[in-house]
N, C-alpha and C positions, 0 to 999 in steps of 0.2 A: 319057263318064260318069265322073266322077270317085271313086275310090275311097277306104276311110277314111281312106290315109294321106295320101291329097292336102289331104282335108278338114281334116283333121286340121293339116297346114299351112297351109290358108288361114286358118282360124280365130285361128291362131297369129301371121300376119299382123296380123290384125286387131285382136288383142288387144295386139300392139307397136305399133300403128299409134294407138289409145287413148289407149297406157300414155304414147307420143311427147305426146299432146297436152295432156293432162292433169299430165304432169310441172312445166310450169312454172309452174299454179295452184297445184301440193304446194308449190312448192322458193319460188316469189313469191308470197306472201299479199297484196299489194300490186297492185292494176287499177288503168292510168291507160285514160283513154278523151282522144284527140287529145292525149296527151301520153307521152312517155316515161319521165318520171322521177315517178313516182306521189310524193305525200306523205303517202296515207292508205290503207287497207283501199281505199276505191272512191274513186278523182280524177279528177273529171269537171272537164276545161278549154274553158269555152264560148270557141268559136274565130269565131260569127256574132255580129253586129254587130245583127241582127233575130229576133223570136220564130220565123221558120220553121227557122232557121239555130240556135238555141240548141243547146243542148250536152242539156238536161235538159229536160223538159215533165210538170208533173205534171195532168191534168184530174179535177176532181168533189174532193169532201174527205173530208179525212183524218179522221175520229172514234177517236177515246178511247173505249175503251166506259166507258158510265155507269156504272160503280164505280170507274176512276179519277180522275172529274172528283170533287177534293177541294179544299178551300181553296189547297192548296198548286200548284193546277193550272195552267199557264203559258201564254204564246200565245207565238207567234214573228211579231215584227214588222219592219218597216223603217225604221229614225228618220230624222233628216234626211239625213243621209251616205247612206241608201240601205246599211247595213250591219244583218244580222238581227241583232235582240236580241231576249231573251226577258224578258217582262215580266209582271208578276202579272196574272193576268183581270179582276181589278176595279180596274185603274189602266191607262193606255194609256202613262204615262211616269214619271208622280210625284202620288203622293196624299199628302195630309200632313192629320194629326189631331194636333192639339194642346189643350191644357186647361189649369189648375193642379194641382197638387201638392196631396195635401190635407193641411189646414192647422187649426191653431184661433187665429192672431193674428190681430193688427185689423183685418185688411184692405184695406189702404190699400196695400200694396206690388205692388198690380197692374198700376202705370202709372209712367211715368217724372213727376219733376217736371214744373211748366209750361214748354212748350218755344215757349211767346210764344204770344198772345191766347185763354189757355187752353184752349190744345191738348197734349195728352198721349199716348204712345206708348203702345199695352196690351202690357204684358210675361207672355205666356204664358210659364208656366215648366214646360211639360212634355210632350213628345213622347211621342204614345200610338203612332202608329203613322207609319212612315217610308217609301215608296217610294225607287227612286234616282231619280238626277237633280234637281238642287238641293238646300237644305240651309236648316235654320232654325236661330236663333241662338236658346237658351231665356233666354240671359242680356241679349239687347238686346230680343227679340223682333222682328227682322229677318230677312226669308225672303229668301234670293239667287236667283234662277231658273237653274236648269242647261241648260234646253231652249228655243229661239224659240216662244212660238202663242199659244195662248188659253189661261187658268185661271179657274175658278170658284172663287169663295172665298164662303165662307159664315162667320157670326160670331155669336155670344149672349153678350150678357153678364147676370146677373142678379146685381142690385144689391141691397142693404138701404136704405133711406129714414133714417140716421141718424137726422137733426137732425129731424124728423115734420114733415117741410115739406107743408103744405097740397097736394092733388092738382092737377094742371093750373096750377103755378106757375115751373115750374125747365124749365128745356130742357135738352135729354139728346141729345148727337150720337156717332150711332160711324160709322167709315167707312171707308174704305184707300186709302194715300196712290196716288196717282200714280208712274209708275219713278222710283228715284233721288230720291225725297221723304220720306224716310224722319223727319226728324224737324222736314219740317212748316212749314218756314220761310217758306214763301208763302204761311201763311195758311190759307184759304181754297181758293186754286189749288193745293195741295197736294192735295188730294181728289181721289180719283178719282170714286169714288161716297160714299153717303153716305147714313144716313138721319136722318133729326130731328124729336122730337116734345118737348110737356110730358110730364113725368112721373105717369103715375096711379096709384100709390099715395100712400096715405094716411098710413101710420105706420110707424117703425121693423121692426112688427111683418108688413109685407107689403110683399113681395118686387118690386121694378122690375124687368120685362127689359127689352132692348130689342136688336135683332136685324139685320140688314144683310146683303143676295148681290148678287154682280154679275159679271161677265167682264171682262175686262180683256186685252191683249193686252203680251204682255212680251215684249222682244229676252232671250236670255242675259245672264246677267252682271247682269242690274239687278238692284236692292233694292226691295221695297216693304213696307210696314207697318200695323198697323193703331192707328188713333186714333180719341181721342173729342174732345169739346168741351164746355165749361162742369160737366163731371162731375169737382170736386174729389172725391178717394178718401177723405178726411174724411167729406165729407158721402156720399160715393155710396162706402159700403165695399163688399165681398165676404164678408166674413164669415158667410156665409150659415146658418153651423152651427148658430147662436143662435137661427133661426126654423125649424132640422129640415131644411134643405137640405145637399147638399154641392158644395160650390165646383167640384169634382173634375169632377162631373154635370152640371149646369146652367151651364158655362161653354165655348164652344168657338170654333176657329177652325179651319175644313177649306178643304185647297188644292187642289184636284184640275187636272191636265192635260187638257185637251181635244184640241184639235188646232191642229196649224201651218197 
């Protein structure tokens, strides 16, 4: 039977025995697991080649509780590389909103000259909102794609009826080029998609839209654009201010990311 004093030293043991093990969590803030030279607080080095064998397993999910999921609220994904990035919640790579500037001139400055059988490039001049991965140009109105998949693009233009051309007489084309057709040269085969009707307004005084979506499939690196046809900017202005519109509002072009 062991007396205080004995107790007394095993405890003492026990408690250098602790202090031994615990020491190099105080003195190394730093845990590698399958590695020796940690690079962070916790450096997990997956050393299997298969999920049984992983390094890390996380099952069921992770929630935020509902007062932090705010605008500013983030995912964490895997792009092509297989490298996490964290991307905004309502974009999976790159969302793009773009419009005009608003403006009180004539109008007409919304498209490039005819760039042959009058076809016209729309020069959106103004980036409302910007995801990463790719880039638009406000000043050509050429979007470069940063990422390989699928994009939806959506488009409104709403016009004034200048010259008060009679309804269902002028054909109105808007569309988006094809990769690397940016300003149109083939015509027709330039087009990706495309929509085309007569025009139904009646007068100066009432407003033409006319609207265009589609998906399309881009490598990196290309260009695409959006065009109209047979809509001189003389006759087909923007100036929309004159009839209580603003250009600002009722003109857009959104690029959204889909998937590879």
């Amino acid at each position: 039977m062991l007396n205080n004093n004995d107790k007394f030293k095993q405890n003492e043991k026990k408690t250098t025995f602790l202090t031994l093990i615990l020491c190099p969590v105080l003195f190394f803030p730093q845990v590698g697991i399958n590695t020796t030279s940690p690079q962070a607080t916790l450096h997990i080095n997956n050393t299997g080649a298969t999920a049984q064998a992983s390094a890390l397993r996380i099952q069921g999910e992770i929630q935020a509780q509902s007062a932090a999921v705010t605008p500013a609220y983030r995912k964490l994904l895997l792009n092509a590389n297989k490298d996490v990035v964290s991307v905004p919640a309502d974009a999976v790579s790159f969302k793009l909103l773009s419009g005009f500037i608003p403006s009180i001139d004539i109008g007409t400055a919304y498209t490039t000259a005819d760039l042959g059988s009058e076809i016209r490039r729309v020069l959106f001049n103004n980036v409302k909102y910007e995801a990463t991965s790719g880039s638009f140009n406000t000043a050509t109105g050429i979007f470069t794609v940063g990422e390989t998949g699928f994009f939806k693009i959506e488009v409104g233009l709403l016009v004034r009826n200048a010259n008060n051309i009679a309804a269902c007489t002028a054909p109105m084309r808007l569309g988006v080029s094809v990769a690397n057709e940016t300003n149109f040269q083939n015509g027709n085969a330039s087009f990706a998609f495309l929509t085309q009707r007569l025009n139904q307004s009646t007068g100066s005084n009432i407003p033409d839209c006319i609207q265009v979506s589609g998906v399309i499939y881009l490598n990196a690196g290309a260009q695409i654009a959006v065009g109209t046809r047979y809509m001189d900017p003389t006759v087909w202005p923007i100036n929309n201010e004159l009839i209580n519109y603003k250009r600002e509002n009722v003109n857009y072009l959104t690029i959204t990311y889909l998937t590879q």
